[in-house]
C-alpha positions as CSV (number, residue, x, y, z in Angstrom):
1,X,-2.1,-102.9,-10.1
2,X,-1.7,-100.1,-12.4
3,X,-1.4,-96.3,-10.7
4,X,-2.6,-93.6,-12.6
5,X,-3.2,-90.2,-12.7
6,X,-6.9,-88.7,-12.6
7,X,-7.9,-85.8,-13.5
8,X,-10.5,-83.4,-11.5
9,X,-12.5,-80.7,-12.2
10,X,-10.1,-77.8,-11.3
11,X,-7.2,-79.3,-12.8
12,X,-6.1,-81.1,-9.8
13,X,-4.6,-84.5,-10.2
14,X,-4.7,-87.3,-7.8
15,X,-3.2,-90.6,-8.0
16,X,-5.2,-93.6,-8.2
17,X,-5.1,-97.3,-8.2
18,X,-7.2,-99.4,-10.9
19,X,-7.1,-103.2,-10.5
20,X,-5.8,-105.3,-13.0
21,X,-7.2,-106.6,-15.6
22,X,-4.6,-109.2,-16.5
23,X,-6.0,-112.9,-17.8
24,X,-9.3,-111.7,-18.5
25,X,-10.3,-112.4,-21.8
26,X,-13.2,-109.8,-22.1
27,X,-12.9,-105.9,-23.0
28,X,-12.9,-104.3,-20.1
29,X,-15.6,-102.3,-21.4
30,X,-17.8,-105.5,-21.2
31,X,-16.8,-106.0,-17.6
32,X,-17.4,-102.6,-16.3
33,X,-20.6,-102.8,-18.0
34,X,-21.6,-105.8,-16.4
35,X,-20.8,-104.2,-12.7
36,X,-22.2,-101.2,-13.8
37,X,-25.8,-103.3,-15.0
38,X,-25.9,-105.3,-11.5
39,X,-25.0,-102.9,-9.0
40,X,-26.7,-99.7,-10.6
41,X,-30.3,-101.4,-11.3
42,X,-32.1,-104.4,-9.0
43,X,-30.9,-107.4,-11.6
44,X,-29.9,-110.6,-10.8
45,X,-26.6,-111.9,-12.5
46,X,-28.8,-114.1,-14.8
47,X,-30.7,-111.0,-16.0
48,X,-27.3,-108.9,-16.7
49,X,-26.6,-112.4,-18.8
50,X,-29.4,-112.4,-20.5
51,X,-29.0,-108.5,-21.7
52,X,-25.6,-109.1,-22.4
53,X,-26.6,-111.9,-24.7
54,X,-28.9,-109.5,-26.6
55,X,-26.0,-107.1,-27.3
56,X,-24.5,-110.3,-28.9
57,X,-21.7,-110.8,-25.8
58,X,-22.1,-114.0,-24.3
59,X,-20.4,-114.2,-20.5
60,X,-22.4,-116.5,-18.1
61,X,-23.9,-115.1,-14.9
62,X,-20.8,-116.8,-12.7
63,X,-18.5,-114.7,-14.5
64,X,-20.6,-111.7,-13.8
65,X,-21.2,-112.4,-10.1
66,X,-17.2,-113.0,-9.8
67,X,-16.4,-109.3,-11.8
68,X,-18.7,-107.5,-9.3
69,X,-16.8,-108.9,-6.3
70,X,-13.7,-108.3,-8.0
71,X,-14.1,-104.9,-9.3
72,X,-17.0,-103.6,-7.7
73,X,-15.9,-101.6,-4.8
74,X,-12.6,-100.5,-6.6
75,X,-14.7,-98.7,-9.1
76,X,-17.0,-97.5,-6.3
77,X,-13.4,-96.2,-4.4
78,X,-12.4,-94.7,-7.7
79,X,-15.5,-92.4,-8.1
80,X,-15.5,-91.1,-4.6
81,X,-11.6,-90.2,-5.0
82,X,-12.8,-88.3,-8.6
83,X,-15.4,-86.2,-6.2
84,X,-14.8,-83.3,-5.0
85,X,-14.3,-82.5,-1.4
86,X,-16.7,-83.7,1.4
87,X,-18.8,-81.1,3.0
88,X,-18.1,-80.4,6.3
89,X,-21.1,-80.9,7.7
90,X,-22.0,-84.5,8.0
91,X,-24.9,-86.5,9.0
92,X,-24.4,-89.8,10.6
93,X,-27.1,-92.4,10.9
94,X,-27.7,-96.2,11.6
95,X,-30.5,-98.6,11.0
96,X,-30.9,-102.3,11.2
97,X,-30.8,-105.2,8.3
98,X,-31.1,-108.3,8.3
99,X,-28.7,-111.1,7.5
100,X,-29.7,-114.9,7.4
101,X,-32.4,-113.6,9.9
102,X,-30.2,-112.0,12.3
103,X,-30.4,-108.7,12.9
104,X,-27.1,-106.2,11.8
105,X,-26.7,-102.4,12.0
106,X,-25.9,-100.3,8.9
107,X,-23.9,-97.1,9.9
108,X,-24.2,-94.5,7.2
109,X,-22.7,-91.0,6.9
110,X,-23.8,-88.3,3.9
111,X,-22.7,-84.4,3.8
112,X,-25.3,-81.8,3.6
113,X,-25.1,-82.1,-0.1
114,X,-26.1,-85.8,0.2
115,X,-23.3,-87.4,-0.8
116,X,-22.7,-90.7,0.3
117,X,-19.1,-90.7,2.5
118,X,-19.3,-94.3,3.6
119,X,-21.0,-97.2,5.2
120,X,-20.4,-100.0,7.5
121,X,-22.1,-102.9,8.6
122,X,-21.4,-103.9,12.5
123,X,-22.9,-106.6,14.5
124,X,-24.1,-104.0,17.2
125,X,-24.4,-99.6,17.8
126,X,-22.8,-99.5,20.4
127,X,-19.7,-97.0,21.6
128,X,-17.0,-99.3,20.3
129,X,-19.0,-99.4,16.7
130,X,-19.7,-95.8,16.7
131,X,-15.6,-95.1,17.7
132,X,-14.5,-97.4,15.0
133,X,-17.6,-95.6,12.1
134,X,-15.6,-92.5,13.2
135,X,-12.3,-93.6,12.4
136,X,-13.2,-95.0,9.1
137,X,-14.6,-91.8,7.7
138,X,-12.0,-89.6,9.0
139,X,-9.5,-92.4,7.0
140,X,-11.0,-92.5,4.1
141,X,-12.2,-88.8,3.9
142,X,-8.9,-87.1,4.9
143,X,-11.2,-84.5,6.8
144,X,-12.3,-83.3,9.8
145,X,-16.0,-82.1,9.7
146,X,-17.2,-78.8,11.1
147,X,-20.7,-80.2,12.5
148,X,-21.8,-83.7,13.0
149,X,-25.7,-84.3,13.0
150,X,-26.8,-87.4,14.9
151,X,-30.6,-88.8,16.5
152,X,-30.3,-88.6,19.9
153,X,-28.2,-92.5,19.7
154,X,-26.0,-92.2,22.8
155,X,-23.5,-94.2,21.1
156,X,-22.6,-91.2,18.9
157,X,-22.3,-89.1,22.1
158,X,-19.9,-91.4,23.4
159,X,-17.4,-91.5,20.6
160,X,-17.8,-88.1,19.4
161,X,-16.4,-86.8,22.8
162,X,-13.4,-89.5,22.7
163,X,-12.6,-89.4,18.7
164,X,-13.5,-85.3,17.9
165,X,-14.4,-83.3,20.2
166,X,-13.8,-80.2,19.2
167,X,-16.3,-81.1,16.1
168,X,-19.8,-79.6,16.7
169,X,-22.2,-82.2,17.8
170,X,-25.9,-81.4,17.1
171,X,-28.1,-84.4,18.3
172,X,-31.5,-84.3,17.6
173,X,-34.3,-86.2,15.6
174,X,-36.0,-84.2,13.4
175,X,-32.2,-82.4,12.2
176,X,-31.1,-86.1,10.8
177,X,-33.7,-86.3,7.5
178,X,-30.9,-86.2,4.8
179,X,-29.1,-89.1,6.7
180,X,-31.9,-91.3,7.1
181,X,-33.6,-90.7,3.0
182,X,-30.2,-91.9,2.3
183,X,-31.0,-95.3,3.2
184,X,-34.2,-95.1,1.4
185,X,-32.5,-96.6,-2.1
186,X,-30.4,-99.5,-0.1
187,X,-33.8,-100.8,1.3
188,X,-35.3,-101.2,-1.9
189,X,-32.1,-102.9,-3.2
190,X,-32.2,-105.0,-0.1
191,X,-35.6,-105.9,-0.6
192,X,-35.2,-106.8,-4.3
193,X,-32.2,-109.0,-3.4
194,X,-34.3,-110.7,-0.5
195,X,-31.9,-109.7,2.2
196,X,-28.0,-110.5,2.4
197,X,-25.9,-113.7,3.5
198,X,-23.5,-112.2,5.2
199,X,-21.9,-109.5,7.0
200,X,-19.0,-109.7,4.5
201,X,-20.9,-109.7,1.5
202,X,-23.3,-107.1,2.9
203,X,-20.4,-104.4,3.5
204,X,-19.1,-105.7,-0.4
205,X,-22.2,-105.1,-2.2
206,X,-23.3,-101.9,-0.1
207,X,-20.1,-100.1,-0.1
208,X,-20.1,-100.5,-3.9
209,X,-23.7,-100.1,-4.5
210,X,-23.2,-96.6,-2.4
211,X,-20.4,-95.7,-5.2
212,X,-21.8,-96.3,-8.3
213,X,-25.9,-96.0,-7.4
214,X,-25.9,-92.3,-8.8
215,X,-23.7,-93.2,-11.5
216,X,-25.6,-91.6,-14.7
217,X,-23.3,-94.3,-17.7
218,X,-21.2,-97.1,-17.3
219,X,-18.8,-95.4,-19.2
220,X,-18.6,-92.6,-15.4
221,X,-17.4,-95.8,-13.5
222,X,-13.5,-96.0,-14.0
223,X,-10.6,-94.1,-15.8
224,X,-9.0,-97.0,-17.9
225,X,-5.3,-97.2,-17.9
226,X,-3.6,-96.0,-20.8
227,X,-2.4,-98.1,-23.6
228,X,-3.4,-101.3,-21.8
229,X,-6.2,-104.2,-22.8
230,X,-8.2,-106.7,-21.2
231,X,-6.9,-110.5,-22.1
């Protein structure tokens, strides 16, 4: 792993972590593009073979499927740590997909600007789910919001009295919109993927796919290490 330093838009710097790239034999432009193609538009790995093999690169779609478990949510990490602060007021939501047939929850949290915070998949939405969604985002956040907005889930009650509760808890239906169009482009991702497999590689794909989705270039995805090349 190489540690870097990125820079942000006021001149800050934060340290970072980029995954290694050693023993792969392709540019590592060709394999952030690859992620980039798969998890930014509703392709299959065949298809982001086949438009590779028009731009004269041949990889097969194993190759690609294995760089998007590989790299995918480490390039999603590394654009949310290039962002600036989260808003500090945050609306948390949950709805249900399914995996194999079974029914799952997707927890999702946005700030008021929209921006994605996190996700997690759980089994149920219960208390325990809803403690352990908080927890996360304050982890991977480093922040304390000002308001939470919830639906009226008593879950979210629950935790938000044992995790924060000096955080403003506003819990009502029709104050939860931004939350729940947030799901709006997973669905149709989820839809053109014919559902997930499992839990595992539902929290992989969407915690990347959450990172990168808004991404404008492949080029946006990663800050490559200096003076180093792909294998």
């Amino acid at each position: 792993m190489i540690s870097v330093l990125i820079a942000l838009g006021r001149g800050a710097l934060v340290s970072s972590v980029l995954p290694s790239y050693r023993g792969h034999r392709y540019p590592v432009e060709v394999i952030s593009h690859c992620v980039w193609l798969y998890i930014r538009f509703p392709l299959s790995y065949r298809e982001v073979e086949e438009l590779m093999l028009q731009r004269g690169v041949i990889v097969s779609h194993e190759t690609v499927r294995r760089w998007c478990l590989k790299f995918g949510q480490a390039y999603a990490a590394g654009l949310r740590r290039r962002q600036p602060r989260p808003g500090d007021k945050w609306h948390l939501d949950e709805v249900f997909i399914k995996i194999n047939g079974v029914q799952k929850y997707l927890w999702r949290a946005v700030d008021q600007d929209g921006n994605v915070l996190d996700i997690l998949v759980r089994n149920r939405r219960d208390k325990a789910a809803a403690m352990r969604f908080f927890r996360r985002l304050m982890k991977k956040t480093r922040a304390v919001p000002r308001v939470i907005v919830t639906d009226k889930l008593r879950s979210y009650g629950a935790a938000h009295r044992e995790i924060m509760p000096s955080v403003e808890h506003r819990s009502h239906k029709g104050l939860n919109n931004r939350a729940e169009n947030s799901h709006q482009p997973t669905r149709q991702r989820e839809r053109a993927m014919k559902g997930f497999r499992s839990v595992g590689g539902a929290q992989r794909f969407l915690a990347a796919f959450s990172g990168i989705s808004p991404t404008s270039a492949p080029g946006d995805i990663f800050v490559p290490p200096p003076n180093t090349a792909s294998k």
